[in-house]
KOLBABA-585965 format. One record per residue: z, y, x of N, C-alpha, C, CB in turn. Coordinates in nm, 3 decimals, decimal comma. Glycine has a CB too. Layout:
BEGIN
NODE      nz      ny      nx     caz     cay     cax      cz      cy      cx     cbz     cby     cbx
NODE       Z       Y       X       Z       Y       X       Z       Y       X       Z       Y       X
...
This chain:
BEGIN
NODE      nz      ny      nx     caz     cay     cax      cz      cy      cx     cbz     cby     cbx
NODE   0,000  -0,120   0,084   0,000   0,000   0,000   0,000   0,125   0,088   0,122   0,000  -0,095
NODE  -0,066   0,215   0,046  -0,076   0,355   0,142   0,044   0,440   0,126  -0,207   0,454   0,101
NODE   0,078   0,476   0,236   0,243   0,546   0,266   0,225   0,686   0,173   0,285   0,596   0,476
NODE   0,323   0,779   0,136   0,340   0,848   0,099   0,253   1,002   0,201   0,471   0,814   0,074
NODE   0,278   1,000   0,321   0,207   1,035   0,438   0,045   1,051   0,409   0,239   0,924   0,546
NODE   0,027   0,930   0,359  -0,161   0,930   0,386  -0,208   0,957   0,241  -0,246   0,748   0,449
NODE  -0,105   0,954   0,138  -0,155   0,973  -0,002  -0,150   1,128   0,005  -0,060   0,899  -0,130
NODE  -0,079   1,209   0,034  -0,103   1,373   0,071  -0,180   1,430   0,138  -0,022   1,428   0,122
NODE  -0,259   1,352   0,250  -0,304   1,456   0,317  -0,461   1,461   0,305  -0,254   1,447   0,454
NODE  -0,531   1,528   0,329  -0,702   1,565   0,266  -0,733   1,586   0,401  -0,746   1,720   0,143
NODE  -0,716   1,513   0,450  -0,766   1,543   0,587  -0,940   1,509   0,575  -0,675   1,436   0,712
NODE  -1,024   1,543   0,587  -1,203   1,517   0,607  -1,186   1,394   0,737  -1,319   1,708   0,679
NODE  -1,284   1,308   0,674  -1,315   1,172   0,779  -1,446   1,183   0,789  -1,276   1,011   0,727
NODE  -1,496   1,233   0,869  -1,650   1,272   0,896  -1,737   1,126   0,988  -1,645   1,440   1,013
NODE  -1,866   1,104   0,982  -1,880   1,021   1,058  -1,851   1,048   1,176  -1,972   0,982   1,049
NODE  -1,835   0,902   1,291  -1,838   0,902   1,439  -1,996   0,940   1,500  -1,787   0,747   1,489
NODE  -1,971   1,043   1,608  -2,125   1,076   1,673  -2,237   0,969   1,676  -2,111   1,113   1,827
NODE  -2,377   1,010   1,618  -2,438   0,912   1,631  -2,461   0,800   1,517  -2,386   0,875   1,727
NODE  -2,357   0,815   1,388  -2,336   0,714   1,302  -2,345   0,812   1,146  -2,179   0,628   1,344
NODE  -2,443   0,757   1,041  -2,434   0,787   0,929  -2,410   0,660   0,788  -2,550   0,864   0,932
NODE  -2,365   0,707   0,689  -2,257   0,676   0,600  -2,403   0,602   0,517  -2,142   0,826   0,521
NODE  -2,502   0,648   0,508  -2,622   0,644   0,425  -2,711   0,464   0,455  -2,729   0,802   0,486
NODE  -2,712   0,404   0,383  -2,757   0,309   0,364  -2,915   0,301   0,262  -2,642   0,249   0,323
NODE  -3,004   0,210   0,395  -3,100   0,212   0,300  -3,203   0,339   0,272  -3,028   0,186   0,190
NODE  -3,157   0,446   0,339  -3,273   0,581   0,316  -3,199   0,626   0,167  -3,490   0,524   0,294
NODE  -3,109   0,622   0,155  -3,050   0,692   0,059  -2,989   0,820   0,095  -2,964   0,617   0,004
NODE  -2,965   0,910   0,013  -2,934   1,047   0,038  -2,865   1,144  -0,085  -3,067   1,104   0,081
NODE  -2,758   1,210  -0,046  -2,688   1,241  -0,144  -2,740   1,297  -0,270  -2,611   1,310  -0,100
NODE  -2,728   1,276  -0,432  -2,816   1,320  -0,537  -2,802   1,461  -0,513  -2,781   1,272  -0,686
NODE  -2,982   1,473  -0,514  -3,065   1,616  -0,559  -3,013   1,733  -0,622  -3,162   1,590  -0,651
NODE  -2,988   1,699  -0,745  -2,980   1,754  -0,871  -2,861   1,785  -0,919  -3,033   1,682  -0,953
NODE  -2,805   1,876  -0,883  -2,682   1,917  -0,932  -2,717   1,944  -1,087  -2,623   2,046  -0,847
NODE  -2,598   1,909  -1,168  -2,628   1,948  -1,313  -2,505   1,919  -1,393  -2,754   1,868  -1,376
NODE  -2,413   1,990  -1,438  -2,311   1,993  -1,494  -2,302   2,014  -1,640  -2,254   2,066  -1,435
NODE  -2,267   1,943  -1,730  -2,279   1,947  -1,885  -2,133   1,933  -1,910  -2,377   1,822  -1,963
NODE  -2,183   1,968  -2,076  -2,037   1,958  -2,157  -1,941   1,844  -2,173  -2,059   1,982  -2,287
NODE  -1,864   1,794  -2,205  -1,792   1,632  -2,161  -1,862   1,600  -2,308  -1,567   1,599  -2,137
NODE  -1,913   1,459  -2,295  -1,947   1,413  -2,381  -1,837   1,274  -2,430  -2,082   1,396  -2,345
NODE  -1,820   1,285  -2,525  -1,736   1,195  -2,590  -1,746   1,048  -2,571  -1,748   1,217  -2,713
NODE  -1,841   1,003  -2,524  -1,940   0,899  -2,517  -1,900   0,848  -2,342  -2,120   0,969  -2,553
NODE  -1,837   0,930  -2,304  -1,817   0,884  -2,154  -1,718   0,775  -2,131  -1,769   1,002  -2,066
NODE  -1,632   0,797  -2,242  -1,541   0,662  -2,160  -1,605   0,534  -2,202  -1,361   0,647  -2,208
NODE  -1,678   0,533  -2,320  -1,800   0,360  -2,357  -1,834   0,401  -2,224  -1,976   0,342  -2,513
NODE  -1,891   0,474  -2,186  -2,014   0,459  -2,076  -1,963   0,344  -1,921  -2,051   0,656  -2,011
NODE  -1,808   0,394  -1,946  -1,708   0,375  -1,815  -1,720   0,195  -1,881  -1,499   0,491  -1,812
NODE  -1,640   0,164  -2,003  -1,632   0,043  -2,048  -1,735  -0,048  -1,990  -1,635   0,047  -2,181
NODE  -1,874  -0,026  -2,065  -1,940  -0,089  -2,058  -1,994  -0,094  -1,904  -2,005  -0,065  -2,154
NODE  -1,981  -0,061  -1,790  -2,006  -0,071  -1,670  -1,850  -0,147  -1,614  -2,054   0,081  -1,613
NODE  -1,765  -0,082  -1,683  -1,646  -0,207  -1,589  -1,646  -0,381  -1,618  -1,461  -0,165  -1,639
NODE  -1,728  -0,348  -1,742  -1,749  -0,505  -1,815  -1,837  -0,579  -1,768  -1,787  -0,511  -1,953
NODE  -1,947  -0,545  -1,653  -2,057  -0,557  -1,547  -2,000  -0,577  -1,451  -2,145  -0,455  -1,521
NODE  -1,885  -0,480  -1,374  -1,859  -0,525  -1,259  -1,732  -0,645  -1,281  -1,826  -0,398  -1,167
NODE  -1,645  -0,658  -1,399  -1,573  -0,720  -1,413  -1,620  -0,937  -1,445  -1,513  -0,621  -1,511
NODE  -1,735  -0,929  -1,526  -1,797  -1,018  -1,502  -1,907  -1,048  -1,379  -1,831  -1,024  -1,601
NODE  -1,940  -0,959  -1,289  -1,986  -0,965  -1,196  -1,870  -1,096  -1,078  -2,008  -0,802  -1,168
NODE  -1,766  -0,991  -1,077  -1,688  -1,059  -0,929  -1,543  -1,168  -0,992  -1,602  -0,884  -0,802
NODE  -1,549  -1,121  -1,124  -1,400  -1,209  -1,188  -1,280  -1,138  -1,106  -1,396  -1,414  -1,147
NODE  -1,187  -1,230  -1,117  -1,070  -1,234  -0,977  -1,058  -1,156  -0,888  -1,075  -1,329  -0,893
NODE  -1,186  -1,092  -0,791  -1,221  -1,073  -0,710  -1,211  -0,862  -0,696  -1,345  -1,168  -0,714
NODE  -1,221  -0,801  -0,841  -1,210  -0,698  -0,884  -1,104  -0,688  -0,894  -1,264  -0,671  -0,966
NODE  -0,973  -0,658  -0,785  -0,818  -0,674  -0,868  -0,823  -0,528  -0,911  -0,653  -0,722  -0,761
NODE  -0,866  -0,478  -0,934  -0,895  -0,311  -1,025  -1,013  -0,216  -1,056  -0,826  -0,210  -0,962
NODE  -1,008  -0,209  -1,152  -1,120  -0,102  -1,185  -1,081  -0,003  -1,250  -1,226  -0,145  -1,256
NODE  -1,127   0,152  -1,237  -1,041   0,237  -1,287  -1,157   0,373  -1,324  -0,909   0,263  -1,171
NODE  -1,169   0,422  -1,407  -1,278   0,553  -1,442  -1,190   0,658  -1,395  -1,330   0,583  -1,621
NODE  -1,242   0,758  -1,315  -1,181   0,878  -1,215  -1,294   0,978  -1,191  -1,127   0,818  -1,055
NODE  -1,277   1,092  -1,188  -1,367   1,158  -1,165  -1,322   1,241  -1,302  -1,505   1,086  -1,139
NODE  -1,422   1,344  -1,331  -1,438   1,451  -1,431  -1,463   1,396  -1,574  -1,555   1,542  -1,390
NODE  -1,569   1,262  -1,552  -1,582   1,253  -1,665  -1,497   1,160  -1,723  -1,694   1,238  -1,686
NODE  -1,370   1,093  -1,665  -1,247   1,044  -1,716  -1,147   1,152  -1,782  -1,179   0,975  -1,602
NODE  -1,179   1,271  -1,774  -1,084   1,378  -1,846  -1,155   1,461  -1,947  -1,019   1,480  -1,742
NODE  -1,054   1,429  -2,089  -1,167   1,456  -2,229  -1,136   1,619  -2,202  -1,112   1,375  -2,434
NODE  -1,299   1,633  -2,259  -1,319   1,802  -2,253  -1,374   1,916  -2,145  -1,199   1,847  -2,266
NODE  -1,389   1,790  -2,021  -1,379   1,846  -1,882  -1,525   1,854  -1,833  -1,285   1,751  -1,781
NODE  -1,627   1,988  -1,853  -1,760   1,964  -1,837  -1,783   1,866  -1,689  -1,834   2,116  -1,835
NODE  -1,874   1,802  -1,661  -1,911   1,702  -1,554  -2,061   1,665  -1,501  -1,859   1,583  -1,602
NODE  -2,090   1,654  -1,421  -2,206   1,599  -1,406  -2,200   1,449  -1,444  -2,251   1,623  -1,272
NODE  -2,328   1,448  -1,564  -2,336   1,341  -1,616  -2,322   1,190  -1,547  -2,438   1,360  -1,667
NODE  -2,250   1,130  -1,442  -2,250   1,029  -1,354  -2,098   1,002  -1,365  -2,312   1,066  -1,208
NODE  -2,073   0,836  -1,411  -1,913   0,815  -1,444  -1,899   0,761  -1,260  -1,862   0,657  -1,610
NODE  -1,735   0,799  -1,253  -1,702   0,775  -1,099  -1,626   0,623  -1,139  -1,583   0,920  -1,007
NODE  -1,664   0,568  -1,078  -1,571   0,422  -1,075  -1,500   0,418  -0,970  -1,645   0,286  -1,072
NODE  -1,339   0,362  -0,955  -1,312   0,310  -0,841  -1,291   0,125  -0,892  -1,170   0,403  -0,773
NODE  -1,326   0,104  -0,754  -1,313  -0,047  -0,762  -1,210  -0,115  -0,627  -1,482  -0,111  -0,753
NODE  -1,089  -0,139  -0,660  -0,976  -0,234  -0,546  -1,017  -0,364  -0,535  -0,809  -0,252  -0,596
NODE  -1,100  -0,415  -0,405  -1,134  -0,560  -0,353  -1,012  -0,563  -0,237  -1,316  -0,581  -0,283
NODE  -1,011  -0,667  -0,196  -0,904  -0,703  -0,141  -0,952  -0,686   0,004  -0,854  -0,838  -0,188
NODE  -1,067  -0,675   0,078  -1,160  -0,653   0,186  -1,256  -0,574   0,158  -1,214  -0,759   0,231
NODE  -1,277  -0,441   0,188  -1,491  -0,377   0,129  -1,494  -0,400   0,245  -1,576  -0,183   0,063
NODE  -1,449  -0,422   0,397  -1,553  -0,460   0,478  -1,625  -0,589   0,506  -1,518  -0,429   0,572
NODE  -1,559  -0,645   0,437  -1,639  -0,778   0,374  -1,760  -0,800   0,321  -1,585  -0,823   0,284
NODE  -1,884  -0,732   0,276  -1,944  -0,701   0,188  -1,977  -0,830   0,094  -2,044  -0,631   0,240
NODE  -2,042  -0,929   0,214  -2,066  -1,063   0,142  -2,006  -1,095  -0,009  -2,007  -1,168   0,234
NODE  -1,853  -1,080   0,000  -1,775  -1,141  -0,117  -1,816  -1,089  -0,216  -1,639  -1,131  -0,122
NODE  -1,886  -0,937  -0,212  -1,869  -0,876  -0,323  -2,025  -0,796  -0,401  -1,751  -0,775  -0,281
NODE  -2,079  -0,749  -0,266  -2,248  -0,675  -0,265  -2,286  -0,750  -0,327  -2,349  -0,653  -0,141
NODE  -2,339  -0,885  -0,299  -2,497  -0,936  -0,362  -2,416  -0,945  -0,522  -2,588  -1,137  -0,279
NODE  -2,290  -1,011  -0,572  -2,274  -1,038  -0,676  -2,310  -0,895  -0,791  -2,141  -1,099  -0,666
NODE  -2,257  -0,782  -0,719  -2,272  -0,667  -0,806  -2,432  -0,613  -0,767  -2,140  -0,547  -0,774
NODE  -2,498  -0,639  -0,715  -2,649  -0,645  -0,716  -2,672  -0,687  -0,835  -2,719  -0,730  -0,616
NODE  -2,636  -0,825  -0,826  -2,709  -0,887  -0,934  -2,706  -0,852  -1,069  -2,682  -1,000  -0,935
NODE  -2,589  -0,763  -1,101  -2,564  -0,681  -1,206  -2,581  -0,563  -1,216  -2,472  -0,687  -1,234
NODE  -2,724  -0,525  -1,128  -2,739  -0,394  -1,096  -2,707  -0,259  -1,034  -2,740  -0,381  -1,147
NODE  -2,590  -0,313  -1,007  -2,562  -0,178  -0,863  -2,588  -0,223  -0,699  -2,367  -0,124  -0,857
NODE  -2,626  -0,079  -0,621  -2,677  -0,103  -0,490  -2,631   0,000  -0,426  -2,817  -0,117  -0,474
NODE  -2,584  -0,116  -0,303  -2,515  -0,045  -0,196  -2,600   0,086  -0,117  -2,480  -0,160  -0,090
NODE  -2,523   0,214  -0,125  -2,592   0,340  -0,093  -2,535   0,388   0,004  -2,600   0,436  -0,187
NODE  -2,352   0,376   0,077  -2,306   0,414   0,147  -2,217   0,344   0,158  -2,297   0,507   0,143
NODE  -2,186   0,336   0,345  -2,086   0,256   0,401  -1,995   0,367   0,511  -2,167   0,116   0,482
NODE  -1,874   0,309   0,478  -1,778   0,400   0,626  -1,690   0,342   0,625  -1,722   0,561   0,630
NODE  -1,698   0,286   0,731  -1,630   0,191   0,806  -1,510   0,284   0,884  -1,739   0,108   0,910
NODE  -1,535   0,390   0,905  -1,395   0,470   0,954  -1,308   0,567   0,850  -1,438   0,573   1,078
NODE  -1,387   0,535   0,714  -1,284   0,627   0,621  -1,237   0,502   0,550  -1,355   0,764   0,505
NODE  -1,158   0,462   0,529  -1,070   0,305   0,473  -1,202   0,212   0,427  -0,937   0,333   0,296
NODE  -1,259   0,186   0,527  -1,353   0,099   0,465  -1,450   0,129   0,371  -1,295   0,017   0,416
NODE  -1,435   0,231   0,298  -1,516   0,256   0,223  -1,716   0,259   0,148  -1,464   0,319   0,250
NODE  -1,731   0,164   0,054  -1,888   0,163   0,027  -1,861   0,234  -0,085  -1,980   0,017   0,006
NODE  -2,006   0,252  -0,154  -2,056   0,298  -0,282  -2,145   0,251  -0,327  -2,083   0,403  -0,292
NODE  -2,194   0,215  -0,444  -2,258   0,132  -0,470  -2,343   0,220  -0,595  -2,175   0,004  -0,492
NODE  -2,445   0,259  -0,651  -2,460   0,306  -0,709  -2,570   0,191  -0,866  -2,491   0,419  -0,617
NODE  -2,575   0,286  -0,930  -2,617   0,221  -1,083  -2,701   0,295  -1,185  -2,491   0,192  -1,165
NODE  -2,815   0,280  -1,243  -2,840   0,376  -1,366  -2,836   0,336  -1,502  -2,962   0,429  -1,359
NODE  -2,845   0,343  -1,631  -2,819   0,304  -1,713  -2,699   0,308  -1,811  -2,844   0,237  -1,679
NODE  -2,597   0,293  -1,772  -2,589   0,476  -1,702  -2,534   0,534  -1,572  -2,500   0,565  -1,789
NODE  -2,591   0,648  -1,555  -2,584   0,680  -1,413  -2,423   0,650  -1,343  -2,628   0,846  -1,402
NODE  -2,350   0,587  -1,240  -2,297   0,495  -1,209  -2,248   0,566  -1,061  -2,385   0,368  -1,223
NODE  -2,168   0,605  -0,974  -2,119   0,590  -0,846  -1,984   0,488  -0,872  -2,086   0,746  -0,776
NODE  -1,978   0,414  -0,790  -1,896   0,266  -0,746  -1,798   0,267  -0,672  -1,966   0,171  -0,677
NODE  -1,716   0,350  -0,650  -1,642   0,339  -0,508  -1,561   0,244  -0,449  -1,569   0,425  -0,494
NODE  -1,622   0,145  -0,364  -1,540  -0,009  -0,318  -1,386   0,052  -0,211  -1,690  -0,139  -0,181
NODE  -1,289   0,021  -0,256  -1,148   0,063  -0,165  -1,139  -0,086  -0,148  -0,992   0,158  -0,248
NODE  -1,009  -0,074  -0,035  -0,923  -0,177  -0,033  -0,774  -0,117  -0,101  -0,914  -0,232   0,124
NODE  -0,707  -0,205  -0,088  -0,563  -0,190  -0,204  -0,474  -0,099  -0,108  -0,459  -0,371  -0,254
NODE  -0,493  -0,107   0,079  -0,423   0,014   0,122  -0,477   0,138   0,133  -0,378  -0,003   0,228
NODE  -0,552   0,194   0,057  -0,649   0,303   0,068  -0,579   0,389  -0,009  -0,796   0,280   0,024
NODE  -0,537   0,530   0,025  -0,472   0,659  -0,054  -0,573   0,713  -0,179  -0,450   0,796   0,064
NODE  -0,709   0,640  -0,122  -0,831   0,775  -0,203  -0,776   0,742  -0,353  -1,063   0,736  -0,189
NODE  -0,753   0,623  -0,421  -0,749   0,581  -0,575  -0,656   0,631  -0,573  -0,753   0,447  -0,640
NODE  -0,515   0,614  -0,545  -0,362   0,711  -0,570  -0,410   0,832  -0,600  -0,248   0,735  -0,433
NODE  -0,502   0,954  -0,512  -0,518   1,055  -0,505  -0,586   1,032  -0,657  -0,579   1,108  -0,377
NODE  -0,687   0,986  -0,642  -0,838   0,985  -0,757  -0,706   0,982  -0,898  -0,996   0,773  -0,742
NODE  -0,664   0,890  -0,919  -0,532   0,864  -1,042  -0,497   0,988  -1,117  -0,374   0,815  -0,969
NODE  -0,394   1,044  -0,965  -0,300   1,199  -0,992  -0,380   1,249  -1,033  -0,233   1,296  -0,884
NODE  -0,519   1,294  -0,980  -0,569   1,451  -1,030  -0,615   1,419  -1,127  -0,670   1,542  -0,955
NODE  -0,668   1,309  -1,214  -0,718   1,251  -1,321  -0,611   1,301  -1,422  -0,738   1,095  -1,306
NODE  -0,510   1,221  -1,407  -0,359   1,253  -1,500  -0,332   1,418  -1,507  -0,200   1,175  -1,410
NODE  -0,329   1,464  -1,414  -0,250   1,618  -1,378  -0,351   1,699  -1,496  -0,274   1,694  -1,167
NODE  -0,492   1,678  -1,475  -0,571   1,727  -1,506  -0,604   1,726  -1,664  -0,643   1,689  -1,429
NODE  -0,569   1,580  -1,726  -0,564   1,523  -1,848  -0,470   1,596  -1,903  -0,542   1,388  -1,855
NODE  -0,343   1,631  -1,852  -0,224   1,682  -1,864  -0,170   1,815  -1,919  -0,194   1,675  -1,764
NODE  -0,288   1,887  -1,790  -0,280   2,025  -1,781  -0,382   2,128  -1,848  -0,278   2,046  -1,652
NODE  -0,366   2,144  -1,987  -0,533   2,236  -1,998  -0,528   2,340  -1,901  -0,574   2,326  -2,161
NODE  -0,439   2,455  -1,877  -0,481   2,553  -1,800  -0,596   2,479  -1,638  -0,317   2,636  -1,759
NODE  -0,470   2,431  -1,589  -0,569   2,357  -1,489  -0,691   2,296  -1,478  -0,527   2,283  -1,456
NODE  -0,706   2,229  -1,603  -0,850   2,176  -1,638  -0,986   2,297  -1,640  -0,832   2,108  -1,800
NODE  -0,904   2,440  -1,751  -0,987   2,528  -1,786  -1,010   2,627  -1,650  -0,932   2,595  -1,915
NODE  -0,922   2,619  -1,544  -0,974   2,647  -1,430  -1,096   2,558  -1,374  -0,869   2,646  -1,349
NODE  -1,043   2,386  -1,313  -1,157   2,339  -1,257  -1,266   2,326  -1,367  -1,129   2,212  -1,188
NODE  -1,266   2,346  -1,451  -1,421   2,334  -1,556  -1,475   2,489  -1,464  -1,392   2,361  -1,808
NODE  -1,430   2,574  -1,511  -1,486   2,727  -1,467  -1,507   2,701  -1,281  -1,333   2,883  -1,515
NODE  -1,457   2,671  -1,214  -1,472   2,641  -1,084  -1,615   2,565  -1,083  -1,346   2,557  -1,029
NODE  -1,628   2,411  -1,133  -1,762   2,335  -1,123  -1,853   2,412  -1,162  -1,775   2,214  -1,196
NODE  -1,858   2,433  -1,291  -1,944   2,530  -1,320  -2,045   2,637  -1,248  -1,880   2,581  -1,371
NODE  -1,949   2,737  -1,190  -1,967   2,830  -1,100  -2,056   2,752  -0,989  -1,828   2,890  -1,052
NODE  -1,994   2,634  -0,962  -2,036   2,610  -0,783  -2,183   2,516  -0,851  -1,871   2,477  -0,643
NODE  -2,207   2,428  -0,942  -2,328   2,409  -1,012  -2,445   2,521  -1,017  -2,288   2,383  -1,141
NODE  -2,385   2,625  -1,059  -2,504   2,741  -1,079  -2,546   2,793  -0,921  -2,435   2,893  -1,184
NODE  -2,440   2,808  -0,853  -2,472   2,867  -0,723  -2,582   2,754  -0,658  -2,323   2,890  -0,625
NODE  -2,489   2,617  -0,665  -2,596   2,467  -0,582  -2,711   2,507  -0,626  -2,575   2,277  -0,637
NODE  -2,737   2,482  -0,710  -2,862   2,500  -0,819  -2,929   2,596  -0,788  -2,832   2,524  -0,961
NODE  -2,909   2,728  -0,764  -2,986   2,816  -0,713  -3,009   2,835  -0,587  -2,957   2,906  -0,750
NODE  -2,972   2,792  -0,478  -2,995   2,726  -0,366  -3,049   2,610  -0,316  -2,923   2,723  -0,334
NODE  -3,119   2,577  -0,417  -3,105   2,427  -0,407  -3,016   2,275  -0,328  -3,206   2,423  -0,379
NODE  -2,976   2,343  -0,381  -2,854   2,217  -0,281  -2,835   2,090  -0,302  -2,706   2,240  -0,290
NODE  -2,773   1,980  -0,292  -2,738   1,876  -0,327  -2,592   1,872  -0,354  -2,782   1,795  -0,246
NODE  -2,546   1,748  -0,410  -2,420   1,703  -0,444  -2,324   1,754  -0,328  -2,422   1,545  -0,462
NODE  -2,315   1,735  -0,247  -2,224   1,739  -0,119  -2,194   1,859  -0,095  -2,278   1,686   0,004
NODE  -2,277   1,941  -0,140  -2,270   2,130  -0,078  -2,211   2,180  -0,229  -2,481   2,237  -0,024
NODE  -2,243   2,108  -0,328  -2,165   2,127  -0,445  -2,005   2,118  -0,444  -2,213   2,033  -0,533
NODE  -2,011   1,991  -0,386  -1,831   1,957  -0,396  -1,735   2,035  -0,272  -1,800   1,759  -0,366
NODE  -1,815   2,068  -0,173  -1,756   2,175  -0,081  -1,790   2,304  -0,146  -1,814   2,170   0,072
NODE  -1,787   2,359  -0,245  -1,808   2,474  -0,312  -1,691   2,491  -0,400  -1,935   2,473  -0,382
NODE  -1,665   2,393  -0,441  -1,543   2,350  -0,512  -1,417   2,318  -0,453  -1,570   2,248  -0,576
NODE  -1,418   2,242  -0,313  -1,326   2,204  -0,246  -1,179   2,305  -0,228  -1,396   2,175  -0,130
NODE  -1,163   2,414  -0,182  -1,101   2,465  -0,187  -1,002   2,482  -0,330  -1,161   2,533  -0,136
NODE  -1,049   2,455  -0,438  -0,944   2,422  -0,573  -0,899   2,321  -0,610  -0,980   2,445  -0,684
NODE  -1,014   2,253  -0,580  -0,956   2,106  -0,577  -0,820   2,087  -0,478  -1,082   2,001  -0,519
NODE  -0,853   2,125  -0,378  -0,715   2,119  -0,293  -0,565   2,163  -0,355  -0,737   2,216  -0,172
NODE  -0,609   2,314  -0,375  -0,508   2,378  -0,480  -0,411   2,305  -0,598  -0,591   2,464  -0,554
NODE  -0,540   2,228  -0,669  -0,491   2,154  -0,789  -0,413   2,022  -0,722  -0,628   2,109  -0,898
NODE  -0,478   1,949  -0,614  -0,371   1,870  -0,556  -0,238   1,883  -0,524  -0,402   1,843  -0,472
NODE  -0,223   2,002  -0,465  -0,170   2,068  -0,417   0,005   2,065  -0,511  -0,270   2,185  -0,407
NODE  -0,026   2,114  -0,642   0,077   2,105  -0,739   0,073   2,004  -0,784   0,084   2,183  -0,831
NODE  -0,021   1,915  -0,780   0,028   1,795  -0,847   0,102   1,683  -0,753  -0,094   1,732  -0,915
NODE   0,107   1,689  -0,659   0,162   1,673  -0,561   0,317   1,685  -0,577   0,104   1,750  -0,476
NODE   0,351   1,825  -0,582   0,474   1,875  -0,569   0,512   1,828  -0,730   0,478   2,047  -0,521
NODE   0,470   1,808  -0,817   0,512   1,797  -0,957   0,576   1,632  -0,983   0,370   1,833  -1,058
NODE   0,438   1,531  -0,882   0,516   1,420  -0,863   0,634   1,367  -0,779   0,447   1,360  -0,844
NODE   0,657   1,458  -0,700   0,763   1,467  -0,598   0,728   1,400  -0,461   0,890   1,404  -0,654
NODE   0,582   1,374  -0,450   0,516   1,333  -0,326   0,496   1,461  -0,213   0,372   1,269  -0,369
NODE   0,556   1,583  -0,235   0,525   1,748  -0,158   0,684   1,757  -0,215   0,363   1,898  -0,237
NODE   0,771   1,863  -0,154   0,844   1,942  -0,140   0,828   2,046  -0,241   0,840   1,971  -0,025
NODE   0,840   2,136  -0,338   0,840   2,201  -0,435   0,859   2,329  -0,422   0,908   2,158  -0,505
């Protein structure tokens, strides 16, 4: 289980010189595009955990919807975030080809941020995130989910925050990645108290 230590801190795990995360000629999505929360998102989450859940059996000891569009009301780019707890992702064998076969494909690997793949999906549009069970990212992914579910003010901030950094990507053309560092700085913020609210920060 990840210490209290590594569940706080946001430290950036960038690749090692020479090494990229990108599998396959894949490349972070294009198209920034942020909509209203559609009601329809948590089926969307269902019916994809019911894919990866008959995909691996046993082997899935968690699946969990995280991200924006797990919080009702919370505009999002239309793409549900999955996390998924295997007991090894640097394993891939145990777990890749089976969730292939049910339609998601491996898009990114990092081997120096907890192991971490992604696996992506359309039908609906789908990011996968493979952890292992000592990995902080799902603890983190959880809190701000809850805090956020929790908190309208906070929510009606990060809605107005994405938003903003959507229109700017967008008119720059940017991709996903220059989006979420547009945002980053609140996101931190919002950690930040939720943190201290769970009693994992000092108050």
């Amino acid at each position: 289980m990840p210490t209290r230590e590594q569940i706080v801190s946001l430290a950036e795990s960038p690749p090692p010189p020479g090494e990229s995360p990108w599998v396959g000629g894949a490349t972070p999505r294009a198209h920034v595009e942020v909509v209203e929360a559609d009601p329809a998102w948590p089926q969307w989450f269902e019916g994809l955990a019911a894919r990866i859940r008959d995909a691996l059996g046993f082997r899935a000891i968690q699946v969990e919807h995280v991200g924006s569009t797990a919080v009702p009301g919370l505009p999002a780019k239309p793409v549900i975030d999955v996390d998924l707890t295997v007991a090894d992702p640097g394993d891939e064998a145990a777990y890749v080809p089976a969730l292939e076969s049910a339609g998601f494909h491996l898009r990114v690997r990092e081997p120096w941020w907890w192991e971490h793949r992604v696996l992506r999906a359309e039908g609906p549009s789908c990011n996968l995130h493979v952890f292992g069970f000592d990995s902080p990212e799902p603890v983190r992914h959880r809190i701000f989910r809850d805090w956020l579910r929790a908190h309208p003010d906070e929510r009606a901030r990060y809605a107005a925050t994405k938003q903003q950094a959507a229109a700017d990507a967008t008119a720059r053309g940017e991709h996903t990645m220059q989006y979420n560092a547009r945002k980053e700085q609140v996101v931190r913020e919002i950690y930040h108290r939720a943190f201290v609210a769970t009693g994992l920060l000092p108050g």
